[in-house]
C-alpha positions, 0 to 999 in steps of 0.5 A: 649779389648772386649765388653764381657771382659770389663764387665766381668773385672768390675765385677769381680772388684765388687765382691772383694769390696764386699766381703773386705766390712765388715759386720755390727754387732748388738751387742746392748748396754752396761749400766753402772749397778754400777761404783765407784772410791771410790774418795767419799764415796761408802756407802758399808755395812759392818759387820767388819769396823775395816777392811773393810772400805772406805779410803778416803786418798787413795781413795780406799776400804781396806779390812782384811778378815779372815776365819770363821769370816764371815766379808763381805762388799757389794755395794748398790743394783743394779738392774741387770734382766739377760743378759751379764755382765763384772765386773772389778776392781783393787786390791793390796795385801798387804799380803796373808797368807797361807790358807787365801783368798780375794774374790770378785764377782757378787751375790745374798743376801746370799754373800756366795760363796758356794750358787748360784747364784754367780760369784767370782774372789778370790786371795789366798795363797795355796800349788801352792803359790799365784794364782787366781781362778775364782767360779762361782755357778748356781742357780740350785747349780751347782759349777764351779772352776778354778785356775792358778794352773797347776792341774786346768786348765792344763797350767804352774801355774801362780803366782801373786805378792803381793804389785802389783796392778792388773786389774780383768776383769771377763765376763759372755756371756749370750748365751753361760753361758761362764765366763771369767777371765782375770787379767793384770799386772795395771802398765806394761798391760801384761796380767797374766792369763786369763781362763774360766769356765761354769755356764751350766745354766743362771745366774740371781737374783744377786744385789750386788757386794761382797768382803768377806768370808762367807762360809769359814771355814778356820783357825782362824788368817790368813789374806788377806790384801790390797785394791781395785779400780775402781770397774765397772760392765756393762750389755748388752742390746739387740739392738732395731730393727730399724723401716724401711723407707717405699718406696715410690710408684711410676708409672714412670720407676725406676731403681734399683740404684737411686730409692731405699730408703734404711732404716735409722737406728738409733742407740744409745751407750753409752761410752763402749767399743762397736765394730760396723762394717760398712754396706755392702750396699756399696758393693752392690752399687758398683756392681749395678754401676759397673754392669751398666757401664758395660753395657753402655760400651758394648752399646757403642762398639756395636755402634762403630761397626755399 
């Protein structure tokens, strides 16, 4: 093979592991805002404890809402300044009669669903049978509502069982004020539904997780019963640039594979789901080495030929 062939072979070799290289990812941070498993007491306020109340036995937090009592339970203050956030948790409906609703969600002082900011997951009983819906209202008062229910979102309605316990993920990107939910069968991780809607304006000045029904004025007599779990909600944080390792200088000859000292990037996370992807400075490397190979290969030929 030629001198010619050989180089242009290592390159080409070069050129595909970079670019199967991966791409490194800044995703920042994720910090815990507020997590409890309800295993010791959760010290939520409440207005009703006959029905919303801790149960230490189950390790749980039941709740009994019932319209236009405007019962509600809530967390200790959490201190959220903006951002991405997920809020999950587990819920067990027990019963759901027609024209009662169990919400919760992230939200301001107010607790009331139709006042901003807020975003609720709700669980209801409605003409379409026992779906879920996702709320969210901006601080600017502009309400955003979707359902499982076909002539909401436009796919086949999605029911939800009673006497089975569901995990609630909802998701709110910053960047793009895109909220997310999705609901997953606890048991068997089939997912259920899962939908978006759009806050169409940043979200901020919320501290509090809430379960209830303020500003709802249904009818009297009508309950959501069950309990919930395992309640978790986490904001993003912008990554920290790393502070790049100076170069040293030198008056010597350098070549640009050895003598380069790259940046040393520190970075810290905590136990959340965090995808971080893999630099690729591995891919330039191999094609600087594979570029000077080539050209050692090509002295060499040139040598054997004198």
């Amino acid at each position: 093979m030629k001198p010619q062939q050989i180089f242009l072979t290592l390159m080409l070799a070069a050129a595909v592991i970079l670019i199967v290289c991966p791409v490194q990812a800044d995703s920042g941070t994720q910090s815990i805002l507020y997590q409890t498993n309800f295993a010791t007491n959760p010290y939520w306020t409440t207005n009703n404890p006959s029905t919303d109340y801790w149960n230490s036995l189950g390790e749980s937090y039941n709740f009994g809402i019932q319209p236009s009592t405007g019962n509600y339970a809530y967390s200790p203050p959490i201190n959220y300044e903006g951002g991405s956030f997920t809020l999950d948790y587990d819920v067990t409906i027990e019963n759901m009669d027609p024209g009662a609703t169990f919400r919760l969600g992230f939200t301001g002082a107010d607790m009331d669903f139709n006042k901003g900011p807020n975003v609720i997951t709700a669980f209801t009983n409605t003409k379409d049978g026992l779906i879920m819906v996702l709320h969210t209202v901006s601080e600017s008062a502009i309400q955003s509502e979707v359902s499982s229910a076909y002539a909401s979102y436009g796919g086949p309605t999605v029911n939800y069982q009673l006497n089975t316990t569901y995990h609630v993920d909802v998701n709110y990107n910053n960047d793009t004020n895109v909220v997310t939910e999705t609901v997953t069968n606890k048991q068997t991780g089939q997912q259920l539904w899962s939908y978006f809607t759009s806050t169409q304006s940043r979200l901020r000045d919320m501290n509090r997780i809430y379960l209830g029904n303020v500003g709802d004025y249904g009818a009297m007599d009508i309950y959501a019963v069950g309990y919930i779990d395992s309640v978790r909600l986490t904001a993003t944080a912008p990554a920290t640039p790393a502070t790049p390792t100076p170069v040293p200088v030198s008056t010597k000859p350098t070549f640009a594979i050895n003598q380069t000292i790259l940046p040393t990037i520190t970075a810290t996370f905590t136990p959340i789901k965090t995808v971080t992807n893999k630099s690729p400075l591995s891919g330039m490397i191999a094609i600087a080495a594979l570029g000077a190979i080539g050209a050692i290969t090509i002295g060499r030929t040139a040598k054997k030929k004198r």
